[in-house]
C-alpha positions in Angstrom: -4.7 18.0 7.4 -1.6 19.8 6.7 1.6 18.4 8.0 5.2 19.4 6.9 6.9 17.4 4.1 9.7 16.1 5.9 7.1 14.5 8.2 5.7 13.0 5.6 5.9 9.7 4.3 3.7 7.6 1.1 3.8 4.2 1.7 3.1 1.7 -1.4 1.4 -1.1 -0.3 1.6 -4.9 -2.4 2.1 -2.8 -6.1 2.9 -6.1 -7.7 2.8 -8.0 -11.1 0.8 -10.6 -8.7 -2.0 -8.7 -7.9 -1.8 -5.5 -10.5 -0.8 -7.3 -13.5 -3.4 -9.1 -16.5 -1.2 -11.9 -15.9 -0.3 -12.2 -12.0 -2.2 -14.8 -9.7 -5.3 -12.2 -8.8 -6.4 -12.1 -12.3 -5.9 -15.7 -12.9 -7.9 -16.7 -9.6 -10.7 -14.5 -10.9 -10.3 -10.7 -9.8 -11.0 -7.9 -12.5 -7.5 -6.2 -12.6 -7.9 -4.3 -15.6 -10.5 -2.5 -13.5 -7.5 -1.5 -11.5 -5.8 0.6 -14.1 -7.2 3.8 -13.2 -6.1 3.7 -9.9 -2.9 2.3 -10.5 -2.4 5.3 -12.9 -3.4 7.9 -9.8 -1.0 6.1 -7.6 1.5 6.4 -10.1 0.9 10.4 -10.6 0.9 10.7 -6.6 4.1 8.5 -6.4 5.4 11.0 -9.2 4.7 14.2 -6.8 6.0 12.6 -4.0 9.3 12.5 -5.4 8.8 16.0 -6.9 8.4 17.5 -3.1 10.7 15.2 -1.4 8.4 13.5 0.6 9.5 9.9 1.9 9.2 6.7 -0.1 8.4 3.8 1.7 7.8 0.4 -0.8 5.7 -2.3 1.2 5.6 -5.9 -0.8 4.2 -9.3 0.2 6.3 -12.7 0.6 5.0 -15.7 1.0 6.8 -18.8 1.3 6.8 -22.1 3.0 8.8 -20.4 5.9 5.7 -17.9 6.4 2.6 -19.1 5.5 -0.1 -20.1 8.5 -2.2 -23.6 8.1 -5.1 -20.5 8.9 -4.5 -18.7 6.4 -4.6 -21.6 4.0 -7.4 -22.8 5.1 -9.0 -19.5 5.0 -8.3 -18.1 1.3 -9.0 -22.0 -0.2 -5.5 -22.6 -0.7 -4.8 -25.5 1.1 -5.1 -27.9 -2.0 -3.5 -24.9 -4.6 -1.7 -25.2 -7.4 1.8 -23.5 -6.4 1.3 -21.4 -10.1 -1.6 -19.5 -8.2 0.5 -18.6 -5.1 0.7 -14.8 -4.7 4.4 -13.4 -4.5 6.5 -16.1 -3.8 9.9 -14.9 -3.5 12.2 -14.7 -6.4 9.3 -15.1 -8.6 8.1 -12.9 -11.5 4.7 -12.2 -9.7 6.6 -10.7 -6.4 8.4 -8.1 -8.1 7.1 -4.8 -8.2 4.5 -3.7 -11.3 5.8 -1.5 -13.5 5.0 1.9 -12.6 6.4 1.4 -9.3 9.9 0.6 -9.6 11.8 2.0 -6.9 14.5 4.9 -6.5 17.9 3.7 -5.1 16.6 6.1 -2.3 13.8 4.5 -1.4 13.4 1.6 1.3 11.6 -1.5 0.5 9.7 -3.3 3.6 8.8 -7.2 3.1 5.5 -8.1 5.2 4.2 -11.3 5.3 0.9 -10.7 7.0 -2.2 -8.0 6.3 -0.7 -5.2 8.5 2.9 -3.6 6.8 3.6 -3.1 10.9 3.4 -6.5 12.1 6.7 -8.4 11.9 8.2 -5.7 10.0 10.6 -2.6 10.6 8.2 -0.1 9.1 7.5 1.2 12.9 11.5 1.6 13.3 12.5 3.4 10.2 9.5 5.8 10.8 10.8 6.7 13.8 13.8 6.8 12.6 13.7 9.8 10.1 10.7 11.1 12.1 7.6 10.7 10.5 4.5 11.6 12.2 1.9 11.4 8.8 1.7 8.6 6.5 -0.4 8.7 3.2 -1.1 4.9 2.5 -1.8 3.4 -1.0 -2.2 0.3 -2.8 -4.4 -2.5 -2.1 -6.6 -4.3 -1.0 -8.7 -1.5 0.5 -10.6 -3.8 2.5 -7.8 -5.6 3.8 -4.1 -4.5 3.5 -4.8 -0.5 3.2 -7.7 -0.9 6.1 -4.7 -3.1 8.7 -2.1 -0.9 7.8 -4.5 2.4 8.1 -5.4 0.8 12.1 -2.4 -0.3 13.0 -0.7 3.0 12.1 -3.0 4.6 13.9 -2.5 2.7 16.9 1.1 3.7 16.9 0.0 7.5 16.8 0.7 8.7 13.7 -1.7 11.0 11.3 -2.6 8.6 8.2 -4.5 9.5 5.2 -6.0 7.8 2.6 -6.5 9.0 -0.8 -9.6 7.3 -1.7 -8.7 7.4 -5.4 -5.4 5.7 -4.6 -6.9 2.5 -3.4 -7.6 -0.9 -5.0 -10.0 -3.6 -4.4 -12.2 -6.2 -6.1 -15.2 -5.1 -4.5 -16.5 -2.0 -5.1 -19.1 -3.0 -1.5 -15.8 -4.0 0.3 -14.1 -0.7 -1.3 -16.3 1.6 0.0 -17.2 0.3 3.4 -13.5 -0.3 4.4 -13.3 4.0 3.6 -16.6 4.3 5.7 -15.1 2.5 8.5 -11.5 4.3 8.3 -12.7 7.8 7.6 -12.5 10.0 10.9 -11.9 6.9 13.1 -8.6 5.8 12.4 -7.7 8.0 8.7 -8.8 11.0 6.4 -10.3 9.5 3.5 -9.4 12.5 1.1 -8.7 13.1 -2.8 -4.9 12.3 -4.2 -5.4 16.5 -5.6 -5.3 17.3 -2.1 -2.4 15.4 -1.0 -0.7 16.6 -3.7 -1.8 20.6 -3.0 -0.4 20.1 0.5 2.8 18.8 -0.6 3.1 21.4 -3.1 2.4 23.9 -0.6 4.8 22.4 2.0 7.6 22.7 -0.7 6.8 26.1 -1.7 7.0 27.1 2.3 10.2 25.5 2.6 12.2 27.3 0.1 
């Protein structure tokens, strides 16, 4: 769906060393991250074109911390009895800051979330407002968790939201593929990064 640029915002979700790098937490508590590096290579190509056609920049990244974490959510993930080396993005630490390819621009914002969703707790929903963004394109991971609560909750708030399909990460390729399923033409588009990029080029090209 074609939206106008300035409407526009990518939002990066959780592109850290913790759960994209060989040697972050999600590797050492088993997931297959070097699978990940086509995808993190698409994201980075989409990020790329983003910048090119001056569409928004929104970073989301996870915290967790002693000040955040839920005895649930512990108890839920097996990590009531872990080792504090395979805590995910603990503040401060190497694993927390951002992998590589996705450093940000002194112009783009950076939102902490410390939940699933990037809306809950957070100001995503206020700085969207505030430079008036009606379409989001969401990537990062997981697709079955992070990218599907962001992807609802954003819809819930009435904006447009896509999601490039070859933009998202997960360790499942089941998970993967029924999270799009249940997103696509419910709460998202579930398109191709070329054609998020084609309509950003376009919306450029109409602008000048």
């Amino acid at each position: 769906m074609d939206r106008c640029n300035e409407k526009t915002a990518l939002i990066l979700v959780d592109l850290q060393n913790d759960f994209c790098h060989p040697d972050g937490t999600a590797a050492k508590r088993g997931k297959n991250v070097s699978a990940f590096k086509s995808k993190l290579e698409n994201i980075k190509h989409l990020l790329e074109t983003a910048r090119e056609t001056n569409i928004s920049v929104i970073h989301v990244i996870s915290e967790h911390s002693v000040w955040t974490e839920s005895p649930s959510g512990k108890e839920r993930f097996g990590r009531r009895n872990q080792s504090i080396h395979l805590s995910y993005c603990e503040p401060g630490s190497w694993g927390a800051e951002f992998y590589h390819y996705f450093t940000p621009k002194p112009d783009e914002k950076v939102v902490s979330k410390h939940r699933y969703s990037a809306f809950l707790h957070t100001e995503l929903e206020l700085i969207l407002q505030r430079v008036g963004i009606e379409h989001i394109v969401i990537t990062g991971g997981y697709t079955n968790v992070c990218i599907d609560t962001t992807a609802r909750d954003a819809y819930m708030r009435n904006l447009f939201v896509s999601v490039p399909y070859d933009c998202v990460i997960s360790d499942s390729k089941k998970l993967h593929n029924a999270a799009l399923e249940l997103l696509n033409g419910t709460f998202a588009d579930v398109i191709h990064s070329s054609d998020v990029k084609r309509q950003w080029k376009s919306g450029k090209e109409n602008t000048k």
